[in-house]
TORMARKE-563743 format. One record per residue: z, x, y of N, C-alpha, C in turn; residue in one letter. Coordinates in steps of 0.02 Angstrom, whole numbers, plus 50000, padded with zeros to 5 digits. Layout:
BEGIN
[node [Z,X,Y],[Z,X,Y],[Z,X,Y],'a'] ...
This chain:
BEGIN
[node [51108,50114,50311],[51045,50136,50281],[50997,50077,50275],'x'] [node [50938,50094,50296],[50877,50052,50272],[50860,50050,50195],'x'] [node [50830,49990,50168],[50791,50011,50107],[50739,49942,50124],'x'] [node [50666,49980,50095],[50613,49946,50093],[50588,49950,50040],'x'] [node [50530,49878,50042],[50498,49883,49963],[50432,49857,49976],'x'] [node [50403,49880,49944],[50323,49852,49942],[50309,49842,49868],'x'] [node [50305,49789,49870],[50287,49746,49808],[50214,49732,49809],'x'] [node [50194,49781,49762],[50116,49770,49728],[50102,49738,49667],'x'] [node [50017,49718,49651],[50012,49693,49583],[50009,49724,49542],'x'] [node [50003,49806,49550],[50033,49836,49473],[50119,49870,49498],'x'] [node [50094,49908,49569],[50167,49927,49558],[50219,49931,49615],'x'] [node [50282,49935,49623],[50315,49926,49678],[50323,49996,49686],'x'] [node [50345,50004,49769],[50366,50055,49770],[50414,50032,49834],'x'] [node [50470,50081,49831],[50530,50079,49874],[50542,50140,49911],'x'] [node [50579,50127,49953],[50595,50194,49994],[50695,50159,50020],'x'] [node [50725,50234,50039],[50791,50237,50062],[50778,50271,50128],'x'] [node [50797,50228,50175],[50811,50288,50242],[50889,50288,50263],'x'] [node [50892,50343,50284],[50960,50365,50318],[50932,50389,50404],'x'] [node [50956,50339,50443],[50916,50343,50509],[50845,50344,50501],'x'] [node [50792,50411,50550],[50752,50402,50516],[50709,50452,50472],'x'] [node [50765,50481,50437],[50738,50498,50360],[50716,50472,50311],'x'] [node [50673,50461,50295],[50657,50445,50214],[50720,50487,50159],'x'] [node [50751,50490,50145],[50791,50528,50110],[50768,50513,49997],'x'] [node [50750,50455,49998],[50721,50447,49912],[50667,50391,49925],'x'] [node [50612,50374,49867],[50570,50344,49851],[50576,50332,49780],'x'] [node [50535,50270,49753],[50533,50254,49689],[50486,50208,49660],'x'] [node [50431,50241,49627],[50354,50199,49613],[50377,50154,49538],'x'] [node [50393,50096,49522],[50390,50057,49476],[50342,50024,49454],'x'] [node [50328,49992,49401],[50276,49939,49364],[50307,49873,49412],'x'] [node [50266,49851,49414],[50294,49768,49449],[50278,49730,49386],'x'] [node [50357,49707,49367],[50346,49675,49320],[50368,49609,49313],'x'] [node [50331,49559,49318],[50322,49489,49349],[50384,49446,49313],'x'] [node [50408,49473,49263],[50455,49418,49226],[50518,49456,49232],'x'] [node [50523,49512,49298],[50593,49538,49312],[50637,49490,49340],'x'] [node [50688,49480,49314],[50745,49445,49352],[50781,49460,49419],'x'] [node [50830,49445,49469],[50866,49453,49534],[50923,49526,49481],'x'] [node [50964,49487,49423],[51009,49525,49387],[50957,49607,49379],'x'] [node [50916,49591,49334],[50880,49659,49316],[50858,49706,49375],'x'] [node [50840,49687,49425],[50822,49701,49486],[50884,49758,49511],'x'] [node [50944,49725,49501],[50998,49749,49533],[51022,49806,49501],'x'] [node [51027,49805,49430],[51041,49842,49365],[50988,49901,49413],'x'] [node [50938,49889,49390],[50893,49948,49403],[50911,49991,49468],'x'] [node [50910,49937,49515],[50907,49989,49586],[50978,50035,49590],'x'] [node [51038,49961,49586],[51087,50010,49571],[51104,50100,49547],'x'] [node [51057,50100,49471],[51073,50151,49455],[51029,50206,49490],'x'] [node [50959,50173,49517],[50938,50232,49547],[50973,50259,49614],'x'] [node [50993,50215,49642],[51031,50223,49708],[51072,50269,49709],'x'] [node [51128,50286,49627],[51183,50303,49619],[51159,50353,49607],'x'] [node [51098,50378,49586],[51074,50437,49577],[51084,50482,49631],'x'] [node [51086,50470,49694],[51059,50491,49766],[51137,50496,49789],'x'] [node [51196,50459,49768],[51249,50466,49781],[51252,50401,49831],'x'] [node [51211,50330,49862],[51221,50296,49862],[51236,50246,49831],'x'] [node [51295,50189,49887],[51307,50115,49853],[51271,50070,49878],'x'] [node [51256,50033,49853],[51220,49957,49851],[51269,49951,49936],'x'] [node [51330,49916,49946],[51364,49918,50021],[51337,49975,50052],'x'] [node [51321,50029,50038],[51288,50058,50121],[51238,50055,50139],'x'] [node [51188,50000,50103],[51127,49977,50139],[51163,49941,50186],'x'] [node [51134,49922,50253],[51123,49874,50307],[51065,49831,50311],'x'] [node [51005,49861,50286],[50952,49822,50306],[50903,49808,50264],'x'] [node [50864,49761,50227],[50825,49771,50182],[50743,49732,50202],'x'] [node [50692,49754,50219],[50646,49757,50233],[50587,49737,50174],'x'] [node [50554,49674,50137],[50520,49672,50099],[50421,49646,50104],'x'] [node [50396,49682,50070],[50322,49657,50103],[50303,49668,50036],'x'] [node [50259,49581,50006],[50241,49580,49943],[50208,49524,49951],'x'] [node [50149,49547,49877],[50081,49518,49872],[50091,49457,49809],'x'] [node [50156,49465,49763],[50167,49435,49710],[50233,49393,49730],'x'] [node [50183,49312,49732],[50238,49274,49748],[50301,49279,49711],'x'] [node [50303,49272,49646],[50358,49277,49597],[50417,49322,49591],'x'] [node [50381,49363,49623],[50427,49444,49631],[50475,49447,49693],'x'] [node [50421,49410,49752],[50452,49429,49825],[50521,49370,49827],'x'] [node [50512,49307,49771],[50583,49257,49775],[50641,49297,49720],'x'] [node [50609,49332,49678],[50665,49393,49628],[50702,49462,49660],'x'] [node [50677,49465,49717],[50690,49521,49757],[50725,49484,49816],'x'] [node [50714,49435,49835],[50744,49406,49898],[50805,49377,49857],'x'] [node [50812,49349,49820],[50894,49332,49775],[50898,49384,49762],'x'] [node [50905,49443,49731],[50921,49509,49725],[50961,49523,49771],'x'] [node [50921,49530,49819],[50971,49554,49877],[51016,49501,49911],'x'] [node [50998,49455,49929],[51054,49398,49936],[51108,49412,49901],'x'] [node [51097,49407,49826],[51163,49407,49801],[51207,49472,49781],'x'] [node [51168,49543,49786],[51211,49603,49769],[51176,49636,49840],'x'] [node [51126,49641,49868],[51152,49689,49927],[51173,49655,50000],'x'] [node [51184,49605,50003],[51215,49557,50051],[51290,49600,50057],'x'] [node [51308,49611,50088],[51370,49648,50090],[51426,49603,50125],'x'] [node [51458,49541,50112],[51490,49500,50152],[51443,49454,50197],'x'] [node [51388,49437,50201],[51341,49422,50232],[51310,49462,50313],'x'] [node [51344,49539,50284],[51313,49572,50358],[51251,49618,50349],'x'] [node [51211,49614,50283],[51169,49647,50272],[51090,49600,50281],'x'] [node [51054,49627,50327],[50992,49593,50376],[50934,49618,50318],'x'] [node [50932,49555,50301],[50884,49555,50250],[50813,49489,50267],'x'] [node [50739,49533,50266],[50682,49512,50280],[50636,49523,50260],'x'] [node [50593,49479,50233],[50522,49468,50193],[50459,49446,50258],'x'] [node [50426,49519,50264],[50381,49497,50290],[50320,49465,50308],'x'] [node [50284,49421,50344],[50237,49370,50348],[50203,49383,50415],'x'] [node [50140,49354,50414],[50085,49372,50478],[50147,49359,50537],'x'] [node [50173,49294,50533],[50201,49235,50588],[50268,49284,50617],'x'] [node [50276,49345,50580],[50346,49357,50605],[50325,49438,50668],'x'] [node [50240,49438,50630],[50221,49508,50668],[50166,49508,50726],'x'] [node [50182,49458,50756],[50138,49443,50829],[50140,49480,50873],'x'] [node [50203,49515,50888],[50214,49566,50935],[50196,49615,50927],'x'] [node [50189,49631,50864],[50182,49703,50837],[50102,49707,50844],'x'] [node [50058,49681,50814],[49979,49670,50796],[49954,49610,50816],'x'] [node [49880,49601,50841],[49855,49557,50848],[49802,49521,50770],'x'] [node [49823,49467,50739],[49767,49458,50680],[49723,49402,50708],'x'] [node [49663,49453,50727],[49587,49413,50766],[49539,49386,50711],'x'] [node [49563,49325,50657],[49541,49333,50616],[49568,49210,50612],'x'] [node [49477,49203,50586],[49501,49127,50582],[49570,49098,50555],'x'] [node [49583,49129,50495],[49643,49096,50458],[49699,49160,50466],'x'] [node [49729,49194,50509],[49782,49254,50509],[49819,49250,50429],'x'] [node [49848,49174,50401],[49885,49181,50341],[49863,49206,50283],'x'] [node [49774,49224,50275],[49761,49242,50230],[49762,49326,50216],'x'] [node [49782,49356,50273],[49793,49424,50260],[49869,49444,50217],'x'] [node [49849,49481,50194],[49925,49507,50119],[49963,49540,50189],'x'] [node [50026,49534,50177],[50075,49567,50215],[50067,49650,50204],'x'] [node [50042,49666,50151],[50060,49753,50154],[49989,49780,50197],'x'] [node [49944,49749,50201],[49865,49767,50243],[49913,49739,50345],'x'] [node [49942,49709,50319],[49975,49708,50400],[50001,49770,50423],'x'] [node [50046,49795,50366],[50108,49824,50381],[50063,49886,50388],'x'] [node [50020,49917,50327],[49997,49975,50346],[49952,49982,50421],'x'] [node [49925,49914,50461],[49876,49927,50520],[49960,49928,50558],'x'] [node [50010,49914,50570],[50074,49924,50594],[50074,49990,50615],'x'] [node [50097,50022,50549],[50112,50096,50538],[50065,50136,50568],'x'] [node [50008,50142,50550],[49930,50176,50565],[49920,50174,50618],'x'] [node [49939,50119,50674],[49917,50113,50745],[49973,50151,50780],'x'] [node [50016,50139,50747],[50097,50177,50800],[50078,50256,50790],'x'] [node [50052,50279,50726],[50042,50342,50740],[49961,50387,50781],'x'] [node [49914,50349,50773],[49869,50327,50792],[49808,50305,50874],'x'] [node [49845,50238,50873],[49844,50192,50955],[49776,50226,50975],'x'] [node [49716,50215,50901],[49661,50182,50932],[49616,50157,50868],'x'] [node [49555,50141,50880],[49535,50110,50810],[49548,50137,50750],'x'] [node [49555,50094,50710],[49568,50126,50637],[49529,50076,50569],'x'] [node [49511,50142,50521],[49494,50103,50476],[49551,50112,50408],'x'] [node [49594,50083,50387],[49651,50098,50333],[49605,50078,50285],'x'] [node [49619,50161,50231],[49585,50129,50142],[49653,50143,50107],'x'] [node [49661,50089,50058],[49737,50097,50027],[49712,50061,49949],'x'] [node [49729,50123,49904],[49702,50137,49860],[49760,50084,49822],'x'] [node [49767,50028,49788],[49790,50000,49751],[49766,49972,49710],'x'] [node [49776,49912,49669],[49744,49880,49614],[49689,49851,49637],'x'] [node [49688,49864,49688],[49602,49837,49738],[49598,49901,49788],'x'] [node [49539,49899,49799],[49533,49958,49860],[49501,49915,49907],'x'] [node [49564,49924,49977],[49558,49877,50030],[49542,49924,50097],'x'] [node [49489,49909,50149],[49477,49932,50196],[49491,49898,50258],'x'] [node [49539,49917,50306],[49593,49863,50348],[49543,49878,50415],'x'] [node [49530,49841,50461],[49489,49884,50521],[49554,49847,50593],'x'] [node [49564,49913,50614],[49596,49892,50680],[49547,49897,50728],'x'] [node [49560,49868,50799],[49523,49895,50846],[49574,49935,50896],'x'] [node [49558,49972,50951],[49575,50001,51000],[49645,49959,51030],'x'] [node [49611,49902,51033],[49688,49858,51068],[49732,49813,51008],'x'] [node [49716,49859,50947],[49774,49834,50933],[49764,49763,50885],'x'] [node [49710,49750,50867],[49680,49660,50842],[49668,49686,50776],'x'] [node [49696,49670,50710],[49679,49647,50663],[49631,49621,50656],'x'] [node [49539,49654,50645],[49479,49605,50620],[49451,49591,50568],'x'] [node [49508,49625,50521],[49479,49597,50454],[49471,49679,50394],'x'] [node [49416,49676,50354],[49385,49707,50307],[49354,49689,50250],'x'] [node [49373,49761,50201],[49327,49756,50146],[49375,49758,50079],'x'] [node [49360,49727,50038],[49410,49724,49969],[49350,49747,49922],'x'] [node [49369,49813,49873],[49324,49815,49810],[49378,49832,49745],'x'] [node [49340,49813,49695],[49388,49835,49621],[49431,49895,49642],'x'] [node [49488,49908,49608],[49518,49968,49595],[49497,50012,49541],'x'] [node [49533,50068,49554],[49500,50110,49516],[49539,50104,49448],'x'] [node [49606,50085,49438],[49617,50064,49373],[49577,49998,49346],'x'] [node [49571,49964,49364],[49541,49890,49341],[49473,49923,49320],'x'] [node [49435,49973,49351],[49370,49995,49329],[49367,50042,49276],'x'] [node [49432,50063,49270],[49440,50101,49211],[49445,50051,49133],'x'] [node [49501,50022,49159],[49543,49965,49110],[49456,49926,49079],'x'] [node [49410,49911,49145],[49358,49874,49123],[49316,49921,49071],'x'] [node [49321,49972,49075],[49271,50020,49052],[49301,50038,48960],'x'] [node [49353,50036,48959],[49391,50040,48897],[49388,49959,48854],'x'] [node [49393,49898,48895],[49410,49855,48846],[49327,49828,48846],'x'] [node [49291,49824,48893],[49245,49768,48896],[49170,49797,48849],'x'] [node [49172,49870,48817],[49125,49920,48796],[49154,49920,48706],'x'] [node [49106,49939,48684],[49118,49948,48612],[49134,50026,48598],'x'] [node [49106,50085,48640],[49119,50142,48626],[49152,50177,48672],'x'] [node [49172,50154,48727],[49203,50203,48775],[49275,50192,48776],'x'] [node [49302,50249,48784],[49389,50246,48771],[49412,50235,48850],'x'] [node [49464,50223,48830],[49503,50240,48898],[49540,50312,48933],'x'] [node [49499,50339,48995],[49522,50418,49000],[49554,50423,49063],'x'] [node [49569,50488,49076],[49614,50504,49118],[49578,50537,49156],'x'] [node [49599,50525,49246],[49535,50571,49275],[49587,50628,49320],'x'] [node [49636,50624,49283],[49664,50699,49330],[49641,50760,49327],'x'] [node [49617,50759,49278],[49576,50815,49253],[49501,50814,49255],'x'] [node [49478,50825,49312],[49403,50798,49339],[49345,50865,49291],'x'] [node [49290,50827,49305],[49247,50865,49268],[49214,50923,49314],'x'] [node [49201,50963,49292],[49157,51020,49317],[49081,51005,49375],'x'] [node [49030,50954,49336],[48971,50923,49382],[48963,50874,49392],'x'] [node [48933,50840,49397],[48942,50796,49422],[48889,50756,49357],'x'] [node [48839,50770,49337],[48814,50779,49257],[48848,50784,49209],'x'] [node [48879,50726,49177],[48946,50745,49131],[48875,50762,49084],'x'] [node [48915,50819,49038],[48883,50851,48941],[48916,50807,48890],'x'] [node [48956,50745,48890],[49003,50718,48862],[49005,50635,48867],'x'] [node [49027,50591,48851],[49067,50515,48865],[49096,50531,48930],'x'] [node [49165,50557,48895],[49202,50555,48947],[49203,50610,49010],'x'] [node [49146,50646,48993],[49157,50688,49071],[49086,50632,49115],'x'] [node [49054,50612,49070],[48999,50565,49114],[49059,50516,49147],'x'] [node [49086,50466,49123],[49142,50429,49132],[49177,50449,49209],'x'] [node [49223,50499,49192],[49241,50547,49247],[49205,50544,49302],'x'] [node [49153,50573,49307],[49106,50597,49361],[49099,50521,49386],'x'] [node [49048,50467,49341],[49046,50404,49373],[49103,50373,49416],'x'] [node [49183,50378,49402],[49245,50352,49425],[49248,50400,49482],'x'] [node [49222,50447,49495],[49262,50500,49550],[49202,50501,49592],'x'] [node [49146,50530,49548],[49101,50519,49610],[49104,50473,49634],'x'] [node [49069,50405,49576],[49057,50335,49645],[49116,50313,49657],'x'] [node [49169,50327,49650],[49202,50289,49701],[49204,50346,49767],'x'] [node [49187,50426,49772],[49185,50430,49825],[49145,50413,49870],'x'] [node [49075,50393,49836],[49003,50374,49877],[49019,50314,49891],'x'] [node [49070,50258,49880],[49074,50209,49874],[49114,50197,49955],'x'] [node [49184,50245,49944],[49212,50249,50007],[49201,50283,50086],'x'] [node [49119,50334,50059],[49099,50362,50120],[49055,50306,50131],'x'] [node [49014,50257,50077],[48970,50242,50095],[48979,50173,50170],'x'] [node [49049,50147,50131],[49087,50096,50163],[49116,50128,50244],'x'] [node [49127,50190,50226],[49175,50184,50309],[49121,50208,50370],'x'] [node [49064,50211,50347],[49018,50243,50364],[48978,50167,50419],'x'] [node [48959,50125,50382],[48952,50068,50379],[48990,50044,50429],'x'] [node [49065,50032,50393],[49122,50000,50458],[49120,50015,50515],'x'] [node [49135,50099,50538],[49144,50147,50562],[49085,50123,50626],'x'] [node [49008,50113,50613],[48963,50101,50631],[48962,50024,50662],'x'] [node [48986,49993,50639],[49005,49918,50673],[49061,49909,50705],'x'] [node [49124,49946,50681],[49168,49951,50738],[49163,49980,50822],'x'] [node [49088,50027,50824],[49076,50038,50860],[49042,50003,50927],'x'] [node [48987,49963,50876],[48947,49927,50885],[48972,49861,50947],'x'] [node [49035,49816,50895],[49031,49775,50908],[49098,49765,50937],'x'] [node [49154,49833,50942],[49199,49837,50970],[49225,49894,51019],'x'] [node [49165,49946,51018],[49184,49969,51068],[49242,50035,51028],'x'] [node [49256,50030,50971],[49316,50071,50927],[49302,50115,50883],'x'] [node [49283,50187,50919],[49258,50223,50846],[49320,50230,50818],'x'] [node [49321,50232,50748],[49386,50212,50704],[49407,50303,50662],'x'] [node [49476,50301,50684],[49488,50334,50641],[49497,50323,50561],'x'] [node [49495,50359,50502],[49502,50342,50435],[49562,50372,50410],'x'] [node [49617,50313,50393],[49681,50349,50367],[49694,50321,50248],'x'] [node [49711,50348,50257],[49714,50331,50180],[49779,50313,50146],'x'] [node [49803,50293,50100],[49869,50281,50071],[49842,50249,50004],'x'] [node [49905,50265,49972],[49898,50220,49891],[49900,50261,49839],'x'] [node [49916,50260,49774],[49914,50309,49739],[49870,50359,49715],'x'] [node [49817,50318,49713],[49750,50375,49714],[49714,50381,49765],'x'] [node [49743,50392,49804],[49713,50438,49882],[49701,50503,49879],'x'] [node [49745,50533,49859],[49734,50617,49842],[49673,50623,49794],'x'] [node [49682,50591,49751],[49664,50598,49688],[49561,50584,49686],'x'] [node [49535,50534,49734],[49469,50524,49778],[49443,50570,49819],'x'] [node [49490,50597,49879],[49500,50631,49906],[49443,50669,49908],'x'] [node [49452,50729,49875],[49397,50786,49870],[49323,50740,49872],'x'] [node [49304,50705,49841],[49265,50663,49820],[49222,50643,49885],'x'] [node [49248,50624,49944],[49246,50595,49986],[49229,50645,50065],'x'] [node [49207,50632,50109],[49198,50674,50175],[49227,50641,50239],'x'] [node [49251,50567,50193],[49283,50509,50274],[49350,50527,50243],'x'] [node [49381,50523,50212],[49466,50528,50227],[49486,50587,50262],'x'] [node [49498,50580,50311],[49520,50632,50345],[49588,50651,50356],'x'] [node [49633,50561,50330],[49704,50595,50375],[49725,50539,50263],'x'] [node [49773,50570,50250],[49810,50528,50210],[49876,50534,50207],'x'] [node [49906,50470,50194],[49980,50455,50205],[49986,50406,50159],'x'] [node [50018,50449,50102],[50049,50401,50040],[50107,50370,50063],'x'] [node [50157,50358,50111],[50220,50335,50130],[50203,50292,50192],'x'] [node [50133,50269,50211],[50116,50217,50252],[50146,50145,50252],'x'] [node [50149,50142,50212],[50178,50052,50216],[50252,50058,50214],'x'] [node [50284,50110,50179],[50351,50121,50190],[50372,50145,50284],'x'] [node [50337,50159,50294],[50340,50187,50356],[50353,50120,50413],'x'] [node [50264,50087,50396],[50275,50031,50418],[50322,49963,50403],'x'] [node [50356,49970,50366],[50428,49919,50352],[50478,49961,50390],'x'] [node [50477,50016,50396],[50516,50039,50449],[50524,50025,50536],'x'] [node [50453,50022,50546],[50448,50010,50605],[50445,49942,50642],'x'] [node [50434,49885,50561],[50450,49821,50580],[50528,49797,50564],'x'] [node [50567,49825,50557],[50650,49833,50534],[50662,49857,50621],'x'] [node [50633,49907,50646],[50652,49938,50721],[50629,49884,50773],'x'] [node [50595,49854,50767],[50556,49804,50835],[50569,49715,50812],'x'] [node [50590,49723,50770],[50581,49634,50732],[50659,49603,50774],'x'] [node [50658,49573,50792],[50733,49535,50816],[50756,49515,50770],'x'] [node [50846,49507,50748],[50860,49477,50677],[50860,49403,50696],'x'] 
């Protein structure tokens, strides 16, 4: 069995494959002062949930943005899912994915490994321009081209951090929940104004952007781009929006998959 992890700055998320099934997933807090021990405690029991052992992993696949985490997770597995030392365990980096993607970009090391992994994933299903929006503690816009070159993008606030900002940095506005969206787009209220501002603009925000990209990828590459989405609030924008057309919350899991299938050990 495979297991992968994508280590984010608010939260991790993991996946189990059995060949190539996804068979379980598991969205956690990334929590920076977790230990290798605690790490193990935890997965363990979720594992055991599923009726797996820690020994029937083979392979462990990691792509993370939090230095601190990705050396707590790499001893983690070293020391409890190492199985006799036959369990192929890898943290991924630009330098290891040359074959896979081209990064056409002055400094390649400054791109986060999970904006790799998802133009990985996205192109294999894909294989022509793309624009990836992946809704995390930042909302990041990845642009592939046609052949395959990593050229960069766009980084804006997340939509929690704009919430979180809106609750602490204000004297009267609370902190709300937008699962429950408002009726117009004219909130009658705080918090349905609130609402509407978080859902609308961030959808005007993300048509306004891929619209833009979309228009220069053309331009200056020749790549009208498809728009794929991932991250936890992808669905949740969604409606909001007229460019997401394709979304895939299991993108980066996908893509640790497919760099586990092509990576030489």
């Amino acid at each position: 069995m495979l297991f992968v992890v994508d280590i984010g700055n608010t939260n991790t998320v993991t996946g189990l494959y059995d060949g190539d099934k996804l068979i379980a997933t598991w969205r956690m807090q990334s929590d920076r002062a977790s230990t290798a021990d605690e790490l193990a405690i935890r997965y363990r029991a979720l594992l055991s949930m599923h009726g797996v052992l820690i020994k029937d992993i083979r392979a462990v696949v990691i792509a993370s943005v939090v230095p601190v985490l990705e050396t707590a997770w790499l001893d983690c597995c070293e020391r409890y899912f190492n199985d006799q030392g036959k369990t192929r365990i890898m943290a991924v980096s630009g330098h290891k994915l040359t074959h896979l993607i081209t990064v056409a970009m002055p400094n390649p090391d400054e791109v986060g490994a999970d904006r790799l992994v998802n133009a990985i994933a996205a192109y294999e299903r894909f294989q022509r321009g793309l624009i990836i929006v992946d809704f995390g503690t930042a909302i990041t816009f990845d642009c592939v081209t046609a052949r395959r070159e990593y050229i960069g993008g766009v980084i804006a606030p997340g939509i929690g951090i704009s919430l979180e900002a809106l609750a602490t940095r204000t004297a009267k506005l609370p902190m709300i929940d937008i699962s429950n969206p408002p009726k117009k787009v004219i909130g009658n209220s705080t918090v349905c104004a609130m609402k509407s501002g978080i859902l609308h603009g961030y959808g005007g925000l993300i048509d306004g952007l891929t619209q833009d990209i979309s228009q220069e990828m053309r331009d200056q590459h020749n790549s009208p781009p498809v728009v794929v989405a991932t991250g936890g609030m992808a669905r949740v924008i969604a409606p909001y929006t007229s460019s997401l057309t394709h979304i895939d919350p299991m993108l980066t899991l996908t893509g640790l998959k497919i760099i586990h299938e092509r990576t030489a050990a």
